[in-house]
Kinemage of the C-alpha trace (Angstrom):
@kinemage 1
@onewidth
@group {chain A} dominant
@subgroup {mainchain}
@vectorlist {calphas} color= white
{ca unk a 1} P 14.342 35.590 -11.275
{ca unk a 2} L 14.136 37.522 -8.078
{ca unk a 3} L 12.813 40.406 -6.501
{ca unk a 4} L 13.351 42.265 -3.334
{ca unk a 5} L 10.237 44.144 -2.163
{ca unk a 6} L 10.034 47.357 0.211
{ca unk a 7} L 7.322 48.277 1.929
{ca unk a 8} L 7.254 51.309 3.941
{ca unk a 9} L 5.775 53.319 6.513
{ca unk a 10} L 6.406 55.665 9.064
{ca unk a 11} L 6.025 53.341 12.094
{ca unk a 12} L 7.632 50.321 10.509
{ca unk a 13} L 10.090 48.792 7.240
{ca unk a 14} L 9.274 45.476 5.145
{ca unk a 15} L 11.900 43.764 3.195
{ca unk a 16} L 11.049 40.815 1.313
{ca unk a 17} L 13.432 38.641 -1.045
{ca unk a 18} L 11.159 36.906 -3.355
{ca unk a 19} L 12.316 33.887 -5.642
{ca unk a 20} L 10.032 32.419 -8.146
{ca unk a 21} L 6.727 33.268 -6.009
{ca unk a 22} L 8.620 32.430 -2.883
{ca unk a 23} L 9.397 34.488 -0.047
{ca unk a 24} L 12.479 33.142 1.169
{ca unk a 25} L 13.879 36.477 3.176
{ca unk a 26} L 11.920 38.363 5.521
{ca unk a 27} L 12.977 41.546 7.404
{ca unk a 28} L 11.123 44.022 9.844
{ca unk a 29} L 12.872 47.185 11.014
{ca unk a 30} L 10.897 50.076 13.196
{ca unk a 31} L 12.210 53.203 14.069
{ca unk a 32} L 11.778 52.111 18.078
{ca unk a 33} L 13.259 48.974 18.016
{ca unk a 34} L 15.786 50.195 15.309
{ca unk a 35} L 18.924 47.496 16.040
{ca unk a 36} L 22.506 48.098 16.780
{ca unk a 37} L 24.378 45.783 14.328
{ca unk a 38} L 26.794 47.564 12.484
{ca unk a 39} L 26.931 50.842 14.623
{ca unk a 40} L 30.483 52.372 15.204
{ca unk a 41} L 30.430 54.051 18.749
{ca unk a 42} L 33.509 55.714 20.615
{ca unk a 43} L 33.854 53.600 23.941
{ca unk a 44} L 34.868 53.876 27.391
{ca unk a 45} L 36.279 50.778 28.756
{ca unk a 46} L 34.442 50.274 32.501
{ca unk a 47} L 35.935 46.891 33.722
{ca unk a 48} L 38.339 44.209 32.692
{ca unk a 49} L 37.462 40.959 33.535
{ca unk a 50} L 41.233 38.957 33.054
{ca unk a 51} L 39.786 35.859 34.229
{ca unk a 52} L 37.453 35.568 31.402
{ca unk a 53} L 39.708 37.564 29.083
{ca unk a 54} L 37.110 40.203 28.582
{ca unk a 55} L 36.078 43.907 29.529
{ca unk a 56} L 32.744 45.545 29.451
{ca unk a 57} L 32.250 48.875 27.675
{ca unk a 58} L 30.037 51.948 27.686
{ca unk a 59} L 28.392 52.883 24.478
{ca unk a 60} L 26.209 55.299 25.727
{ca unk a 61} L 23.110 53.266 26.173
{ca unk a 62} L 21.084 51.331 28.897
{ca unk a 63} L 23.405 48.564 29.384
{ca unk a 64} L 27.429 47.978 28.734
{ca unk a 65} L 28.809 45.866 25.857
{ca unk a 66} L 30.892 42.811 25.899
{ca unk a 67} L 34.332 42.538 24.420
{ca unk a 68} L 35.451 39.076 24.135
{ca unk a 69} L 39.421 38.660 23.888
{ca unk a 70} L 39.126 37.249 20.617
{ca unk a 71} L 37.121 40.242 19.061
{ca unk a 72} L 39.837 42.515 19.801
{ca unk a 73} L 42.918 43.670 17.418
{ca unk a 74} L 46.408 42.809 18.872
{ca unk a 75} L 48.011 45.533 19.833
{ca unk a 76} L 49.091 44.631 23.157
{ca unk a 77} L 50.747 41.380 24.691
{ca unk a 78} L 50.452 38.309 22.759
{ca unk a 79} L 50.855 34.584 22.705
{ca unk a 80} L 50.417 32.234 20.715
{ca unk a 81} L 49.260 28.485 21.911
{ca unk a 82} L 50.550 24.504 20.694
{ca unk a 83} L 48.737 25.007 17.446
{ca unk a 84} L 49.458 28.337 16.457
{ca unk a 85} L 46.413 29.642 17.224
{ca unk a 86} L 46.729 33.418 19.076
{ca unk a 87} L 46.168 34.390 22.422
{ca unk a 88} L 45.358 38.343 23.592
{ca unk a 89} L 45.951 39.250 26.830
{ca unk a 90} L 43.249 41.777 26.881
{ca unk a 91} L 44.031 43.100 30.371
{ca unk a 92} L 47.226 43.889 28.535
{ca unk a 93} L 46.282 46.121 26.175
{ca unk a 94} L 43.189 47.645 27.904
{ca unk a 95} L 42.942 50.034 31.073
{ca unk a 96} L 39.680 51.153 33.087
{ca unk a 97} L 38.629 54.523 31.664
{ca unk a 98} L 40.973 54.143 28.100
{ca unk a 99} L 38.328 55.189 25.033
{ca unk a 100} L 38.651 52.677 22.171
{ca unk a 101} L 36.364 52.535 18.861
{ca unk a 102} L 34.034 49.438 18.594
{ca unk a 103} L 31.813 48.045 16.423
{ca unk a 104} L 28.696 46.207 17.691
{ca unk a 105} L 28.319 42.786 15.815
{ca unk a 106} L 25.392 41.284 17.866
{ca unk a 107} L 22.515 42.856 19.260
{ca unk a 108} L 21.831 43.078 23.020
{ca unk a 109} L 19.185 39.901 23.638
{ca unk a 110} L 17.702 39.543 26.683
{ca unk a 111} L 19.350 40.320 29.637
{ca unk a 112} L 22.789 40.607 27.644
{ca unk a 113} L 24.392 43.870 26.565
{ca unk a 114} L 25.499 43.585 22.811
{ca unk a 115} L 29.135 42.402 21.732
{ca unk a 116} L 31.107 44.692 19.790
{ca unk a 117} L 34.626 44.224 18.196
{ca unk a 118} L 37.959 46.461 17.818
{ca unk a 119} L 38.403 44.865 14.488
{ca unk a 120} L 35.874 47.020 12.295
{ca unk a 121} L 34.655 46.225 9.086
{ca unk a 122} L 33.153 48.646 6.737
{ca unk a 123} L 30.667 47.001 3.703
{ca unk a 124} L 30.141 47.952 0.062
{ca unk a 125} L 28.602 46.295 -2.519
{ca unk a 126} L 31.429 44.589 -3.497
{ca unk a 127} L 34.077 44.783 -0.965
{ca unk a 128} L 34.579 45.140 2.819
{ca unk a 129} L 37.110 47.578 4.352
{ca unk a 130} L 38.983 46.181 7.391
{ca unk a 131} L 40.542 49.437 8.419
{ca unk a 132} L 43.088 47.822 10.979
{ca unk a 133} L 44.311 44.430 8.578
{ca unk a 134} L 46.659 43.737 5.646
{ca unk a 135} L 44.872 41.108 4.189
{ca unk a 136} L 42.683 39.590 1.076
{ca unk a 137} L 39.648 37.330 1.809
{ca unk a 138} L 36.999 36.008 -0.841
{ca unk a 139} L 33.946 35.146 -0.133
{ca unk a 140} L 33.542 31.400 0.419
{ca unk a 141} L 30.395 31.427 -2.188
{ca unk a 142} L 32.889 32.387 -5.087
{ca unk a 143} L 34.148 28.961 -5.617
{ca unk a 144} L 35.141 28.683 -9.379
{ca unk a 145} L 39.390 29.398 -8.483
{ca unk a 146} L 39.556 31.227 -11.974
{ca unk a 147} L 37.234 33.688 -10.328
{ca unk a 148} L 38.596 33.405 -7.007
{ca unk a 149} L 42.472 33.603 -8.760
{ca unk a 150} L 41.384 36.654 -10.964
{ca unk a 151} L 39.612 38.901 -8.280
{ca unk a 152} L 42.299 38.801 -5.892
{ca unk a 153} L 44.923 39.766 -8.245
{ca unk a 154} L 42.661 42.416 -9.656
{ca unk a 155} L 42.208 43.740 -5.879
{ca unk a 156} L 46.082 43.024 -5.116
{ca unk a 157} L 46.986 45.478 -8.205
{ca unk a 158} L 44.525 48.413 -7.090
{ca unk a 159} L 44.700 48.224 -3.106
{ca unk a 160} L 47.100 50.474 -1.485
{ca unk a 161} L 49.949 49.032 0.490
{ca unk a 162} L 48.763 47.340 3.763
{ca unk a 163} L 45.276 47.671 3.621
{ca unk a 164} L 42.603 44.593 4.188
{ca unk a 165} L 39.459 43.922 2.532
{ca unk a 166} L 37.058 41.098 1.414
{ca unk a 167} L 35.848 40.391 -1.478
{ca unk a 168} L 32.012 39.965 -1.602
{ca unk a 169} L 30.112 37.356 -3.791
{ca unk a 170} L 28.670 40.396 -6.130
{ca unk a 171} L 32.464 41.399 -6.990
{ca unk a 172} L 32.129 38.523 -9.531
{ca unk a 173} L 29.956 40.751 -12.334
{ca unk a 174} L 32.481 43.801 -11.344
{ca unk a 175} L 34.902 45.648 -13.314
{ca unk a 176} L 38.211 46.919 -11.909
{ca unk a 177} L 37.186 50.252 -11.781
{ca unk a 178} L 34.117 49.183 -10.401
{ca unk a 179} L 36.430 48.012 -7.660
{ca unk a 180} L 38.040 51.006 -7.967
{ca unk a 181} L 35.688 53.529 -6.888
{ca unk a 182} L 33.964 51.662 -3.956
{ca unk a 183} L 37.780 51.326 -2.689
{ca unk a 184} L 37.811 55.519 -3.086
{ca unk a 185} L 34.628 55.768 -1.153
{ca unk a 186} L 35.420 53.270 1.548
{ca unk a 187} L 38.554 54.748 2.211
{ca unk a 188} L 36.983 58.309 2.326
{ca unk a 189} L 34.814 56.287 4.561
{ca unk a 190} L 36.966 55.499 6.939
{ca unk a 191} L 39.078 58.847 6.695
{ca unk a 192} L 35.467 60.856 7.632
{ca unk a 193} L 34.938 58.091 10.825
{ca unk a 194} L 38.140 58.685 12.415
{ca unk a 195} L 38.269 62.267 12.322
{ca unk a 196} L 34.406 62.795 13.804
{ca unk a 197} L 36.033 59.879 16.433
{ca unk a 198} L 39.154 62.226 17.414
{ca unk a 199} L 36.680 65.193 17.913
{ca unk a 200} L 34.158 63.346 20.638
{ca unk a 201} L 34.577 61.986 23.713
{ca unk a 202} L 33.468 58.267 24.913
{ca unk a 203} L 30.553 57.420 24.699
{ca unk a 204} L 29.386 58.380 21.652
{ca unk a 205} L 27.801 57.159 18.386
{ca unk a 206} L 30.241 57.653 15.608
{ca unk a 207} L 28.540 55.770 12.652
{ca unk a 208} L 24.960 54.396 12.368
{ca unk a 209} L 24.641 51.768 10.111
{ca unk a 210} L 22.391 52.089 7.053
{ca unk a 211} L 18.129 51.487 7.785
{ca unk a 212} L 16.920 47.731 6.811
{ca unk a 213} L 15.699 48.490 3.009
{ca unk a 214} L 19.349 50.297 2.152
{ca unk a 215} L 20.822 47.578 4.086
{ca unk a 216} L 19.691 44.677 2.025
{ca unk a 217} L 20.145 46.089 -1.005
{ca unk a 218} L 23.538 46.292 -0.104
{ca unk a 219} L 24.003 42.945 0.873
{ca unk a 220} L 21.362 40.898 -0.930
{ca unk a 221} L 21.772 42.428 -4.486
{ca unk a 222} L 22.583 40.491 -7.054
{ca unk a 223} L 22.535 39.172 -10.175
{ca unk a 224} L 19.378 36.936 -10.067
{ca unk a 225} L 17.628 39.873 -8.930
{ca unk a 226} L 15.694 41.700 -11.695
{ca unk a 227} L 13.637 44.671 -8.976
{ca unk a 228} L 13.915 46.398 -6.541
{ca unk a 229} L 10.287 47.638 -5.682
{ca unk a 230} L 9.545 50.203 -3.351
{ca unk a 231} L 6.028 50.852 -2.355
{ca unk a 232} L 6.538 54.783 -1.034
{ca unk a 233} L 7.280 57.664 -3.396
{ca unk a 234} L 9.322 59.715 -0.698
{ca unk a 235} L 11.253 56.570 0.474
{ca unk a 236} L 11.995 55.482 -2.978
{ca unk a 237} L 13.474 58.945 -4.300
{ca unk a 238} L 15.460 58.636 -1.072
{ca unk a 239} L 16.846 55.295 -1.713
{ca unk a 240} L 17.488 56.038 -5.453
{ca unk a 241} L 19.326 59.157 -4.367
{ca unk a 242} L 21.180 57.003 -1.874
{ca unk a 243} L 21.983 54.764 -4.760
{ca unk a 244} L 23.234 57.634 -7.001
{ca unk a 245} L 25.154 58.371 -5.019
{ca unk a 246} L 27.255 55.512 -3.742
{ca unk a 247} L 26.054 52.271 -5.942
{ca unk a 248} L 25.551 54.188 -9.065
{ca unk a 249} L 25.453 50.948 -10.904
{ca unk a 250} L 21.803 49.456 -8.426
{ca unk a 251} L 20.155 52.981 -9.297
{ca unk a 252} L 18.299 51.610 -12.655
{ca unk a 253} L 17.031 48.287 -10.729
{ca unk a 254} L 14.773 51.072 -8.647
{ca unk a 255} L 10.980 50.723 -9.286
{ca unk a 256} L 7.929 52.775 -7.713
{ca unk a 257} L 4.998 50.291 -6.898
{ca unk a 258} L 2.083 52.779 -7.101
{ca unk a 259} L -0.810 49.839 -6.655
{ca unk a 260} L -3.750 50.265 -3.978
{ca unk a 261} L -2.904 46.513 -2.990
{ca unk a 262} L -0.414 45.965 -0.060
{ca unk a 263} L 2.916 45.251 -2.242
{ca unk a 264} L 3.707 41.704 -1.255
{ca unk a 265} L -0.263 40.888 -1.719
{ca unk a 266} L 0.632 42.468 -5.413
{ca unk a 267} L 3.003 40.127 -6.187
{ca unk a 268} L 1.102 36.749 -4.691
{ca unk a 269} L 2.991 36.939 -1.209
{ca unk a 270} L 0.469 36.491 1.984
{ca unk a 271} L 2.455 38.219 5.014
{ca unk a 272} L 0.823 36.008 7.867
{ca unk a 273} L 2.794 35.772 10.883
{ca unk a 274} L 1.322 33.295 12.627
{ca unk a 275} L 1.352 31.000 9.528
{ca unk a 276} L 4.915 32.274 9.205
{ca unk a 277} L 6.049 31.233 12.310
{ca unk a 278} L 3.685 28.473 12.858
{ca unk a 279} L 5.047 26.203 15.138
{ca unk a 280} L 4.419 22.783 12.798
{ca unk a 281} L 5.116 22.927 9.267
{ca unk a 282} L 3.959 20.425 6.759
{ca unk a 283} L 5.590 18.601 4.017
{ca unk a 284} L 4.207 18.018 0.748
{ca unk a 285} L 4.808 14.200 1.459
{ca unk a 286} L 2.235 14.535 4.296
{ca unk a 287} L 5.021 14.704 6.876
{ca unk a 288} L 5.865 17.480 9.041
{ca unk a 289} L 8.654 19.447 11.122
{ca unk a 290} L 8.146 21.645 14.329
{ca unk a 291} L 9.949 24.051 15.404
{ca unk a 292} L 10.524 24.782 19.135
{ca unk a 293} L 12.640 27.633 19.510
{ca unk a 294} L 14.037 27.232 23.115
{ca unk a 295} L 15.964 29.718 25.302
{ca unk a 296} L 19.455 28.310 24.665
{ca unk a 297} L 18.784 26.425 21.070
{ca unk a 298} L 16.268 25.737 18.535
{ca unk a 299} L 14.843 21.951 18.173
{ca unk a 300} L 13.316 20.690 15.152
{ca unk a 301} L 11.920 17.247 15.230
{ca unk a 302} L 11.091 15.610 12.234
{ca unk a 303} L 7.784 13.458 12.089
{ca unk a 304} L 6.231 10.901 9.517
{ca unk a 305} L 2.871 12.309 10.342
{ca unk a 306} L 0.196 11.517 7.467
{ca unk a 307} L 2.843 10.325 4.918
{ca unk a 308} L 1.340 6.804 3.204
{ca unk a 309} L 3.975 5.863 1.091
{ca unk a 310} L 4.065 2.284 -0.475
{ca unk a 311} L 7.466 1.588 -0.087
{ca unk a 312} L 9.484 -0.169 2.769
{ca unk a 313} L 9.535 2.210 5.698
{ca unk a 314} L 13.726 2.704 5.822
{ca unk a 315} L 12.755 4.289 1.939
{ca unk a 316} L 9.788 6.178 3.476
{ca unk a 317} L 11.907 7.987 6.624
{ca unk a 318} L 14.460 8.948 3.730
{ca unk a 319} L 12.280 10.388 1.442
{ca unk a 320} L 10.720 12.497 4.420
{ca unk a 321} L 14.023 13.329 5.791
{ca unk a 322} L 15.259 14.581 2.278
{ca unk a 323} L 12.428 16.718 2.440
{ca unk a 324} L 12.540 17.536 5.982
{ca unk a 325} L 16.263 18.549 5.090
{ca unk a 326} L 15.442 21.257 2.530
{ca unk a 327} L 12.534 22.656 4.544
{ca unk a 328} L 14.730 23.249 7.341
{ca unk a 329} L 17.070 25.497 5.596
{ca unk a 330} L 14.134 27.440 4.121
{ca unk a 331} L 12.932 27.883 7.422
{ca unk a 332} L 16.068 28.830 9.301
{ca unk a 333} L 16.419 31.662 6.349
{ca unk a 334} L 12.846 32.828 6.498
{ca unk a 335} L 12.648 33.181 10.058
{ca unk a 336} L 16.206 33.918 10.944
{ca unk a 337} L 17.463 31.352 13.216
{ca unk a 338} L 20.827 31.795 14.597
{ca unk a 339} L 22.711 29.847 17.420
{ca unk a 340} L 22.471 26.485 18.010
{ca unk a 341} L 20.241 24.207 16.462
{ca unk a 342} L 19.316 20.567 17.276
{ca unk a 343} L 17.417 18.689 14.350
{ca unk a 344} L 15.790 14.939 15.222
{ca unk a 345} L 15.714 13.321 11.928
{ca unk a 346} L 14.058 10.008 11.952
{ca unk a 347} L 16.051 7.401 12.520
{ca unk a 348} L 17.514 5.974 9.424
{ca unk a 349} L 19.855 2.779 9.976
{ca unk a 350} L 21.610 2.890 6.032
{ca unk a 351} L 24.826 5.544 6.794
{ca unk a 352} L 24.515 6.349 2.807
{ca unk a 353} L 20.813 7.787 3.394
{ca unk a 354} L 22.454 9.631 6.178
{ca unk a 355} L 24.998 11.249 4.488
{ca unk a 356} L 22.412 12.267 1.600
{ca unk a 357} L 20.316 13.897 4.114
{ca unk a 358} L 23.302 15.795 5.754
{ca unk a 359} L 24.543 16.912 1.914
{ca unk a 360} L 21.000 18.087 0.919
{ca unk a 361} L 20.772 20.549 3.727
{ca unk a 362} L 24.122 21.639 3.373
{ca unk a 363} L 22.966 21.835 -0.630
{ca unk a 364} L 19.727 23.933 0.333
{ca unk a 365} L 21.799 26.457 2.829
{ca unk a 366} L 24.407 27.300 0.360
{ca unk a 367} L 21.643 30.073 -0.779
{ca unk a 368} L 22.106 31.356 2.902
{ca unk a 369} L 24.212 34.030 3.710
{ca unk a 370} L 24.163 33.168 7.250
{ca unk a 371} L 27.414 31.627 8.206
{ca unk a 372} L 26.780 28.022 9.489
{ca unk a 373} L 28.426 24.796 10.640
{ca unk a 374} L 27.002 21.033 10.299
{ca unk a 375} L 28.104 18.316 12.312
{ca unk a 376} L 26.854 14.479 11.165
{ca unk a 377} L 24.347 13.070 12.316
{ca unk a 378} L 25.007 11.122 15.644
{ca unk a 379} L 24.179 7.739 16.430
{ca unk a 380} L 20.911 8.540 18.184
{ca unk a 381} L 19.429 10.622 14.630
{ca unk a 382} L 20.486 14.049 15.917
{ca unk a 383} L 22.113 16.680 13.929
{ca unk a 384} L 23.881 19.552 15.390
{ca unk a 385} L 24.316 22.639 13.874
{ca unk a 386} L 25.002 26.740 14.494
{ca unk a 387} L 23.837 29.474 12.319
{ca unk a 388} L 25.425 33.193 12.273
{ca unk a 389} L 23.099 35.531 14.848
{ca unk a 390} L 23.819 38.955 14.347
{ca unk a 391} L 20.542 40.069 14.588
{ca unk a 392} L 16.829 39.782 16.252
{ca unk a 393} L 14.917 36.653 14.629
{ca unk a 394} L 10.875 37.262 13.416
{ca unk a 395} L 10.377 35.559 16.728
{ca unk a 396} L 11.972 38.334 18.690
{ca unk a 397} L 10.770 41.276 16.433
{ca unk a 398} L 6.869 40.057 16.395
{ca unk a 399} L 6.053 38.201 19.509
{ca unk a 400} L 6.729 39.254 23.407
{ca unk a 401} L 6.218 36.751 26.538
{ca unk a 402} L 2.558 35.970 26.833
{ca unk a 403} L 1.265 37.437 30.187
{ca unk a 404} L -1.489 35.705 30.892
{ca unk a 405} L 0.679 31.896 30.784
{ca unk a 406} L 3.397 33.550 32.380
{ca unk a 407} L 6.089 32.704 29.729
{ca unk a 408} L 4.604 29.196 28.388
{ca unk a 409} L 3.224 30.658 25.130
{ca unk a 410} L 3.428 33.155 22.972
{ca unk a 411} L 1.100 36.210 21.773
{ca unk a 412} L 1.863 39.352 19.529
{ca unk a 413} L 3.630 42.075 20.982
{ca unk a 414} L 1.770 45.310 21.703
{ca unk a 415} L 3.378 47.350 19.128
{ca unk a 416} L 2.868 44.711 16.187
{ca unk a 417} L -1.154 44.606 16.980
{ca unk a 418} L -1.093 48.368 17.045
{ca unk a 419} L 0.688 48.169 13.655
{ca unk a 420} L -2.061 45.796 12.383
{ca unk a 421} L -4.982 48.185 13.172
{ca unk a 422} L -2.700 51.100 11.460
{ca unk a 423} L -2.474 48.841 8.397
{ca unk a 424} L -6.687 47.578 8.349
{ca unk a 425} L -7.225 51.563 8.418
{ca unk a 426} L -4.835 52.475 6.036
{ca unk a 427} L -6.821 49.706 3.683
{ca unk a 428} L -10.415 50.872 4.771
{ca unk a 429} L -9.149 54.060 3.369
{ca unk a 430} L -11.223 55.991 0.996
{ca unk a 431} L -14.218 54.022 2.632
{ca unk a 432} L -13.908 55.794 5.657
{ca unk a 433} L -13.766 59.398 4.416
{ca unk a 434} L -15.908 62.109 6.853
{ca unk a 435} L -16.709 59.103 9.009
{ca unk a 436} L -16.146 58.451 12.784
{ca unk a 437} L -13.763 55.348 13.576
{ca unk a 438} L -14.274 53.882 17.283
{ca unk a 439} L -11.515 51.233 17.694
{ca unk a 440} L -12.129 48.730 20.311
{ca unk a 441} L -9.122 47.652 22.552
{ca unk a 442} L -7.811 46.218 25.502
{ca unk a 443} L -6.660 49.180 27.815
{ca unk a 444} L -2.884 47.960 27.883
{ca unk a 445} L -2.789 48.895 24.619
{ca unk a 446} L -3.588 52.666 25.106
{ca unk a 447} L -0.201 53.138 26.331
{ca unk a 448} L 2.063 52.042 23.116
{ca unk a 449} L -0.628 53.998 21.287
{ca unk a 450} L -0.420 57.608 23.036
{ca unk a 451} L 3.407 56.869 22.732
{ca unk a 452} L 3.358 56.764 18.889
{ca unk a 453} L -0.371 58.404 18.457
{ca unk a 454} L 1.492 60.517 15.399
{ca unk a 455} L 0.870 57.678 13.149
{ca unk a 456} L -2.849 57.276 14.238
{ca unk a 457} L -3.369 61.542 13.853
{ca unk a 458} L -1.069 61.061 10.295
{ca unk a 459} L -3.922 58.214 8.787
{ca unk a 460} L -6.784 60.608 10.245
{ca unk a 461} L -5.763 63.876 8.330
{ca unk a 462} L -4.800 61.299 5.153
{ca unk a 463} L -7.665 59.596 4.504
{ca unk a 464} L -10.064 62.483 6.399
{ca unk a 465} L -11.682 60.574 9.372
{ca unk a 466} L -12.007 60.879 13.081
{ca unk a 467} L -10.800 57.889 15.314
{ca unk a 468} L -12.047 57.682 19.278
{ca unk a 469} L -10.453 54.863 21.187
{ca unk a 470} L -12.777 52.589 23.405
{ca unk a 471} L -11.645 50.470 26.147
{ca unk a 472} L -12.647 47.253 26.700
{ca unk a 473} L -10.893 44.992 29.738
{ca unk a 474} L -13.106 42.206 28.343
{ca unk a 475} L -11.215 42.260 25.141
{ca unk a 476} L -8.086 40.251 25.248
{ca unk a 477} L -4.623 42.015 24.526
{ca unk a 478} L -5.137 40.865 21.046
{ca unk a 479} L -8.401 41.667 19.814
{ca unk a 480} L -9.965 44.838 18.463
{ca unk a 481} L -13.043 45.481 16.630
{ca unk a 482} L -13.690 48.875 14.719
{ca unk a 483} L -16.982 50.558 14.494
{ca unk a 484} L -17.712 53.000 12.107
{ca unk a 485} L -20.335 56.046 12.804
């Protein structure tokens, strides 16, 4: 069975999704970083761009958003090209200055603003709302047709007359009035989001989408999972209330971890992040992968490495490459890989063992709800492949360009090794009760610390200590040492 686990504090959110003793989902949210995935904002259109059939939009923040031709409803001049496929004119249906409702479906990344959409989708458990179609989709992991046959003429029956929505992999266990009600609420939904639109002017936030923990539940539920364990009394009465009140049906799944141990500890789960996102991986054949994320894709090569198998070597590099194949798609869901990926299988001259290899990774992603697409594998061993990126990936949430190579390496980010010493406190706890704390650092960290010293002053007048803060420009950006007076 499986488990989601919540851990929470103030300065930052952990979501696990734990299968067997597995952690095969990993999330990190913090309240400065919080992403914009999801978010509903009333926008002012700044530029068209009619040669690249696109406009930039304000959204109220640092930088503009992108909207792409094809993310955009039809409402304007259309045409449609040899094979049917349509064609906005989106200097047709947009003007400079016009406001215009968006939804952001990928976050801002680097030096790029985020890309939003006209064509908004609102999420339940079991369904999606698409406000502005008439239209049934099922999910493509429902694929027994009785199920897919019976859902959509149970959602035909109950929807009201041109209305769209998608039916989500957990509508298999529902009811029709289970359907029902989250249809009631998502259209309320939607009524409550256009009338706070029609009352604000551009730009402005009109929806926020739900925090990480909420968020997965939402998405990740289902029936294999037997918990949901929360770590933080306050946070889970909030989520349970949450839960009462819109997925009545999660509420009982709720469970308060009360334990001294860090949760994921508890339940035989080591959150390392450099082991996480360790740049080599090894197989249990004694071969290995690594994983070179790159600024426009992510390469994987695939290595024989200390693998001493009997057998000719065309049935050694298949056996590793099966393996190398499953690992791969654990990886890319672990660490949240999205755009294109380039994997160097070794070289393997029978097209059968090729075609195995390609069908066990497609076998091991179908767990994934990450939308992906597999080409074969070309001549030269290669397989290309994309993965859905909506959001940041643990490479982009815990690590920040090194300073000291200039960009060649990588080293934790400021705010994730101020996080650490939060968390060693919070374990030296009790121990450190009427006692001084002098914490050692490199001065560049002073400044992410005076910006969120609440957490610091919260952990003094919890566990009844005093911290001082020493600098040390001998220490690098990642070391700290505590002493205790």
């Amino acid at each position: 069975m499986e488990k989601l686990l919540i851990s929470y504090t103030p300065f930052e959110t952990r979501v696990g999704l734990i299968e067997g003793n597995q952690l095969v989902e990993f999330y990190v949210e913090r309240p400065s970083e919080k992403g914009l995935v999801g978010n509903i904002y009333k926008a002012k259109v700044v530029r068209v761009v009619p040669g690249i059939n696109s406009a930039f939009v304000d959204l109220g923040l640092s930088r503009t958003a992108f909207l792409f031709g094809d993310d955009i409803m039809p409402s304007g001049e259309v045409d449609w090209d040899k094979e049917g496929i349509m064609i906005t004119h989106l200097h047709e249906i947009l003007k400079e200055g016009q406001e215009i409702l968006v939804q952001v479906i990928k976050e801002p990344i680097g030096n790029k603003g985020a890309r939003v959409s006209t064509n908004l989708t609102l999420p339940g458990h079991y369904l999606v709302y698409l406000p502005y179609m008439n239209h049934i989709g099922i999910s493509r992991k429902i694929n027994n047709e009785k199920d897919r046959k019976r859902l959509r003429e149970m959602l035909d029956k109950i929807r009201p007359l041109n209305t769209g929505w998608i039916i989500r992999t957990a509508a298999v266990e529902a009811s029709e009035e289970d359907l029902k009600i989250e249809m009631e609420f998502l259209l309320n939904f939607w009524q409550e989001i256009k009338e706070k639109a029609e009352k604000v002017k551009a730009p402005a936030l009109i929806y926020e989408e739900l925090n990480i923990a909420l968020r997965a539940i939402r998405d990740l539920f289902n029936k294999q999972i037997s918990a949901i364990i929360v770590d933080n009394k306050e946070f889970y009465e909030q989520i349970k209330n949450f839960l009462n009140k819109f997925f009545p049906h999660l509420t009982p799944y709720v469970e308060l971890y009360e334990g001294h141990e860090d949760i994921f500890t508890a339940h035989g789960i080591q959150i390392d992040i450099k082991k996480i996102l360790s740049r080599k991986v090894w197989l249990k054949s004694g071969g290995f992968i690594v994983i070179e994320p790159c600024e426009a894709f992510t390469a994987i090569d695939v290595n024989t490495g200390r693998y001493t198998g009997t057998k000719e070597l065309e049935e050694t590099v298949f056996k590793i490459n099966l393996e190398a194949a499953e690992e791969i798609a654990y990886q890319l869901r672990l660490r949240n890989i999205g755009g294109l990926i380039i994997i160097d299988f070794i070289d393997m001259e029978n097209p059968e063992h090729q075609e195995l290899v390609v069908q066990t990774l497609k076998e091991a992603l179908k767990k994934d709800k990450a939308k992906h697409s597999i080409l074969p594998i070309s001549p030269f061993g290669i397989l290309q492949m994309t993965r859905e990126r909506k959001r940041e990936s643990l490479y982009q949430i815990f690590y920040e360009t090194c300073p000291y190579c200039s960009g060649e390496g990588k080293i934790k980010s400021k705010r994730t090794i101020y996080y650490e010493i939060l968390r060693r406190i919070m374990k030296m706890g009790p121990h450190i009760k009427n006692k001084k704390v002098e914490i050692e650092i490199n001065p560049e960290l002073s400044e992410i610390i005076g910006e969120e010293i609440q957490y610091l002053e919260d952990l003094e007048k919890k566990y009844n200590f005093t911290a001082t803060l020493k600098p040390n420009k001998e220490f690098p950006i990642w070391e700290y040492k505590f002493h205790i007076m």
